[in-house]
C-alpha positions as CSV (number, residue, x, y, z in Angstrom):
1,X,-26.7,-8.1,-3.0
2,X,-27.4,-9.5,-6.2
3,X,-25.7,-7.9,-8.7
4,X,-27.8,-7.5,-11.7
5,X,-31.2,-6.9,-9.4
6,X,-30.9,-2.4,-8.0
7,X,-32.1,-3.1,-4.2
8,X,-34.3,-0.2,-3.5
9,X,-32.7,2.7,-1.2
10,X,-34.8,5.8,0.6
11,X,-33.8,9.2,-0.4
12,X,-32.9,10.6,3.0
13,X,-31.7,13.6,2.1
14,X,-31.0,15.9,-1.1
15,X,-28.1,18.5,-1.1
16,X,-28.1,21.2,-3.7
17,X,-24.1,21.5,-4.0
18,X,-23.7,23.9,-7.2
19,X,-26.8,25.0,-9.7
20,X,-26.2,21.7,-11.6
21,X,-24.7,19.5,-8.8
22,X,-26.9,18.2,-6.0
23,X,-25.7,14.6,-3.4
24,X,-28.1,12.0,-2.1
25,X,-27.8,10.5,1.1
26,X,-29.8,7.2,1.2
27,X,-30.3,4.4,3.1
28,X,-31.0,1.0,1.5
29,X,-34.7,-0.1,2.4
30,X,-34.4,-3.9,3.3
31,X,-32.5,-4.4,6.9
32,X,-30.7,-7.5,5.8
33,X,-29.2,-5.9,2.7
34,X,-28.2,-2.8,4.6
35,X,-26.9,-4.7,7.5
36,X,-24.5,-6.8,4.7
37,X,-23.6,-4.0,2.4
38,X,-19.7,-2.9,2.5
39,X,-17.9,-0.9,0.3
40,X,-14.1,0.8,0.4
41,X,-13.8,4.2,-0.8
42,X,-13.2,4.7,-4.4
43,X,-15.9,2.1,-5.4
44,X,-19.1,2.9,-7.2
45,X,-22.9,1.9,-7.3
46,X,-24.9,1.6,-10.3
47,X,-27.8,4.2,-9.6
48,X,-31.1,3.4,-11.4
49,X,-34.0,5.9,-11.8
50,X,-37.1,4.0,-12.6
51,X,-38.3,3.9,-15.9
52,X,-35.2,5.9,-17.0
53,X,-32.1,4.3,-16.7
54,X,-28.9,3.4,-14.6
55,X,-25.5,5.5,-14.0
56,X,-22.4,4.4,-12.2
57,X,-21.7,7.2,-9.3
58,X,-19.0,7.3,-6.8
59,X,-19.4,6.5,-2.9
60,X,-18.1,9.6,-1.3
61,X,-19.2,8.5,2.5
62,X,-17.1,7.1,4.9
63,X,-17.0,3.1,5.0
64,X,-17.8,3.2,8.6
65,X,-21.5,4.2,8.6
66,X,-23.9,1.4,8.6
67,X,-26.8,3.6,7.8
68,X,-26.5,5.6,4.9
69,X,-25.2,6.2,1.1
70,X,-23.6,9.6,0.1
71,X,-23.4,10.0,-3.9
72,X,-22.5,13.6,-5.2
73,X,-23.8,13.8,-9.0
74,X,-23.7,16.4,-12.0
75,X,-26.9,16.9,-14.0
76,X,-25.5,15.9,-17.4
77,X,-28.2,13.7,-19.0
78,X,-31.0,12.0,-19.3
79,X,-31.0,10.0,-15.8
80,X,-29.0,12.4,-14.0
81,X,-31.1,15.4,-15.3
82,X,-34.0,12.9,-14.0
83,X,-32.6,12.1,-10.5
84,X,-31.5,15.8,-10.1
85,X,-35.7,16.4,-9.3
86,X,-36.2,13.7,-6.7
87,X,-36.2,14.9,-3.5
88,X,-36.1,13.3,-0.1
89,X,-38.9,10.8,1.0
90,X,-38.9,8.8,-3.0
91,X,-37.1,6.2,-3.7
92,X,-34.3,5.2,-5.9
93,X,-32.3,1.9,-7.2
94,X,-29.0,0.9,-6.3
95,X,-26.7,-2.0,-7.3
96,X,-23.3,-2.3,-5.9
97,X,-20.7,-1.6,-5.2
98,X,-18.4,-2.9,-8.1
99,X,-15.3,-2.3,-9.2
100,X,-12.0,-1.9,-7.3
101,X,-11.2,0.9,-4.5
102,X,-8.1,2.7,-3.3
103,X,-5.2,1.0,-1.4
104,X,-5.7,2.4,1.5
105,X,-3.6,-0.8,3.5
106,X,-0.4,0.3,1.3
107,X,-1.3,4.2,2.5
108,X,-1.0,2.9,6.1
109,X,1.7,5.2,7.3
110,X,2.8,7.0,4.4
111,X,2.2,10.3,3.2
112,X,-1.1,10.6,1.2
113,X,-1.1,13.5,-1.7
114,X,-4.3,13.2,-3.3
115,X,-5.1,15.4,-6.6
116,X,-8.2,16.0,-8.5
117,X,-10.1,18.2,-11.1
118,X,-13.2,19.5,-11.7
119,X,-15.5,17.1,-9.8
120,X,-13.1,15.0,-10.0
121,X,-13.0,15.4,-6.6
122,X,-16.4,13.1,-5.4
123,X,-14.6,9.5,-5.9
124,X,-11.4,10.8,-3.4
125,X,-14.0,12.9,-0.6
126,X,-14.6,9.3,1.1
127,X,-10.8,8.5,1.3
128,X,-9.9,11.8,2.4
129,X,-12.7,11.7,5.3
130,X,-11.2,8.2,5.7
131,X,-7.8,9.3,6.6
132,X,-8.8,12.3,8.8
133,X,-11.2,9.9,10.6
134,X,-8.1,7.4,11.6
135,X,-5.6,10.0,11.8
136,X,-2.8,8.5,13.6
137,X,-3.1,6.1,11.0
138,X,-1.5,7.7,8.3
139,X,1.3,10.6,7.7
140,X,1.1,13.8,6.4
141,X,-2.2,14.5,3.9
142,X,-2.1,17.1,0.9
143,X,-4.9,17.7,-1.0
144,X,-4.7,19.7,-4.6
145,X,-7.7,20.1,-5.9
146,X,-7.9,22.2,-9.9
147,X,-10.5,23.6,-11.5
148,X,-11.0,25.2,-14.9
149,X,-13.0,28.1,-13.5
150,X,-13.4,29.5,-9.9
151,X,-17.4,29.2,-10.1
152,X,-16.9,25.4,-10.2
153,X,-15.4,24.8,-6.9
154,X,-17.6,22.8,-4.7
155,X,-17.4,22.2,-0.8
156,X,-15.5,25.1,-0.3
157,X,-16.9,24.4,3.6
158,X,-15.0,21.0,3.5
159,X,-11.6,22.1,2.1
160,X,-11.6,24.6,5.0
161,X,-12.3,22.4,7.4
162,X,-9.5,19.5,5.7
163,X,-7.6,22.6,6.0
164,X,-7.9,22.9,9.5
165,X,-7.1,19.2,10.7
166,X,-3.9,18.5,11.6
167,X,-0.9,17.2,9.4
168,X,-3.0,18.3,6.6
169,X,-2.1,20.9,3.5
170,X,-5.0,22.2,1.1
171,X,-3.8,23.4,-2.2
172,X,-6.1,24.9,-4.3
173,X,-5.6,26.2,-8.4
174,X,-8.4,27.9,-11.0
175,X,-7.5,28.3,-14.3
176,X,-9.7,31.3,-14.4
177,X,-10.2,32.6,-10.9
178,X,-12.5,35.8,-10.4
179,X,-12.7,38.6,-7.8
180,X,-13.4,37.0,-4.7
181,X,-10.7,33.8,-5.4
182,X,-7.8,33.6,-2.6
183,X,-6.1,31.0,-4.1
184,X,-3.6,30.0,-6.9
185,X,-4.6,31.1,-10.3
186,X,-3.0,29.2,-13.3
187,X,-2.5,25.6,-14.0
188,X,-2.9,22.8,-11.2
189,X,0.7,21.1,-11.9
190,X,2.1,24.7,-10.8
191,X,1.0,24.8,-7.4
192,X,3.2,21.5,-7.0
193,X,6.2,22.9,-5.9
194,X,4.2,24.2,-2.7
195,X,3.1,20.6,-1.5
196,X,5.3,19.5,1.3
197,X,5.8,16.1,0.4
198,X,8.1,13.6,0.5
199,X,9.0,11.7,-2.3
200,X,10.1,8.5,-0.5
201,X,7.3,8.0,1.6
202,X,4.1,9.4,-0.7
203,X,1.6,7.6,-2.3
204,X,-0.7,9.3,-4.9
205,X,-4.5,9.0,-5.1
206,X,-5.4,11.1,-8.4
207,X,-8.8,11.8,-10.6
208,X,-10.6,13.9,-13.0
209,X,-10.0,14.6,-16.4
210,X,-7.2,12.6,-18.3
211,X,-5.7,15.8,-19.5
212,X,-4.8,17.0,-16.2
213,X,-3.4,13.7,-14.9
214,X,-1.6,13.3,-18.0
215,X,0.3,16.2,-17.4
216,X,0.5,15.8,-13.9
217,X,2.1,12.0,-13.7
218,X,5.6,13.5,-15.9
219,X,6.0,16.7,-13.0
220,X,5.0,13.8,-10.2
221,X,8.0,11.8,-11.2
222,X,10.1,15.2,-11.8
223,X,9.9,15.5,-8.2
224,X,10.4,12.1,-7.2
225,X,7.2,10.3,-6.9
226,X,7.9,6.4,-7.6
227,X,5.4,5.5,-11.1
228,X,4.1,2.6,-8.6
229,X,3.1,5.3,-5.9
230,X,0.8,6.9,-8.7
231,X,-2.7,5.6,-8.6
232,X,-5.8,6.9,-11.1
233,X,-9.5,7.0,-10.8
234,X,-10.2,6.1,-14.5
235,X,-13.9,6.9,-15.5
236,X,-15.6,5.0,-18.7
237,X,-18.9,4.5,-20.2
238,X,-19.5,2.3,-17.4
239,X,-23.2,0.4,-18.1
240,X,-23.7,-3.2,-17.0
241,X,-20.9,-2.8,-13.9
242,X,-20.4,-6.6,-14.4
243,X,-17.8,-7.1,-17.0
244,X,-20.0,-8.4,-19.2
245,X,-21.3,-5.7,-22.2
246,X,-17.4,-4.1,-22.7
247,X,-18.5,-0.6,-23.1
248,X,-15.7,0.3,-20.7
249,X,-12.8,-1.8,-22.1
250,X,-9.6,-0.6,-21.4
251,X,-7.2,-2.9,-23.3
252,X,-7.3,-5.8,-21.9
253,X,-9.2,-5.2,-18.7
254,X,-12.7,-3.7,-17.8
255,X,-12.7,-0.6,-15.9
256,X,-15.9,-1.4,-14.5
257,X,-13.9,-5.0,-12.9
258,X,-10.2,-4.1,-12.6
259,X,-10.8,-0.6,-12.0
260,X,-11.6,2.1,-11.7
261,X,-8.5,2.6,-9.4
262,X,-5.3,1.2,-11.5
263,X,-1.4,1.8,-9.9
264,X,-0.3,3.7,-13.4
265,X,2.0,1.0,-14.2
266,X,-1.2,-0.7,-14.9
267,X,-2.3,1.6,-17.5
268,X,1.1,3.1,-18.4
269,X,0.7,2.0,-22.1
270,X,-2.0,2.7,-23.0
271,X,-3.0,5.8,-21.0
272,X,-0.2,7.6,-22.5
273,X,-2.2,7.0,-26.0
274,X,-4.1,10.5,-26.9
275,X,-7.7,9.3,-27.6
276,X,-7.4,5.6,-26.5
């Protein structure tokens, strides 16, 4: 695909996840560019609403399918607000997929713990269905997932069914949690003592806001997590995808290039910078 021309894609589908959260499946329009478009999970496209404007959103489909495009997005401007009232049958622009994904070879036969917040979760739902789609492939899976308030889970159907699969631990924390909420209440760092992990053998796949990882990476390490098993989904104000307009410079590198997955060695520096 060219990457400065949005190839048009088919809304195939629109999912109404949460009153201000809704996922599009689509499927690219020309056969040829469908037929060469790859991605691995924690990439992004560059979603363009005509007339409007472009926004980066995650992949959160598995690899595998050759047909169709799964993007879970919040309603928090302008374009999103505008893409949050298409519905299926219109069309939409995509260019992509940029950036850098997950390292899912070094994950081969390891342990996988991945953490999120919020909807932090979207750019890890592709590499989680990754790994419980090629099993055998990999050890043991933990997933901790955090959110500030129990109302702002979403795909409470998926985490039961993660749940279910086999070698597989779901850990889930609200800061608030309300009447009907069965899990931990409190922050997401103190449900870390219940993940059966080991140290040795664990690689960790973590997003969402920089607060939460912040604090996370110093009670990862307490426990034994290597810094070079620690990977983050950093997000930025992400806007030509091509390295070229440095809105999303991080230091030296571009998040939209080099990232938006970095080892935290990587980032180390300058991550552990309040406000940077």
């Amino acid at each position: 695909m060219n990457p400065y021309l949005p190839a048009e894609a088919d809304i195939v589908e629109r999912i109404q996840e949460s009153p201000s959260v809704f996922t599009l499946r689509l499927r690219l329009c020309d056969p040829a560019t469908r037929s060469a478009y790859r991605f691995a999970p924690g990439q992004f496209n560059m979603l363009y609403l005509y007339g409007v404007g472009e926004v980066p959103i995650s992949i959160v489909s598995d690899p595998d399918d050759p047909e169709h495009l799964m993007h879970t997005i919040r309603g928090v401007g302008r374009v999103t607000d505008g893409m949050a009232r298409l519905q299926a049958g219109q069309r939409i622009g995509l260019r992509g997929p940029y950036g850098r994904g997950w390292p899912l070879d070094q994950a081969a036969g390891r342990d996988v713990l991945v953490l999120t917040g919020g909807l932090g979760c979207a750019p890890v739902v592709s590499v989680i269905e990754y790994i419980l789609l090629r099993r055998s492939a990999f050890g043991r899976l933990v997933v901790i997932q955090g959110v500030k308030h129990a109302e702002d889970l979403l795909w409470r159907e998926r985490y039961a069914r993660w749940a279910g699969q086999p070698d597989t631990q779901v850990l889930l924390s609200a800061d608030r949690g309300g009447p009907l909420w069965p899990w931990h209440v409190g922050l997401v760092t103190e449900v870390f003592d219940d993940a059966c992990i080991d140290p040795g053998r664990t690689l960790v796949m973590m997003c969402g806001p920089e607060g939460m990882m912040r604090a996370s990476i110093p009670e990862l390490r307490r426990r034994g997590i290597r810094e070079d098993g620690i990977y983050l989904s950093m997000e930025r104000n992400m806007q030509c995808a091509v390295g070229h307009c440095g809105h999303c410079q991080y230091g030296a590198s571009f998040v939209c290039r080099q990232g938006p997955v970095y080892a935290y060695p990587e980032v180390k520096a300058l991550f552990d910078v309040r406000g940077f």
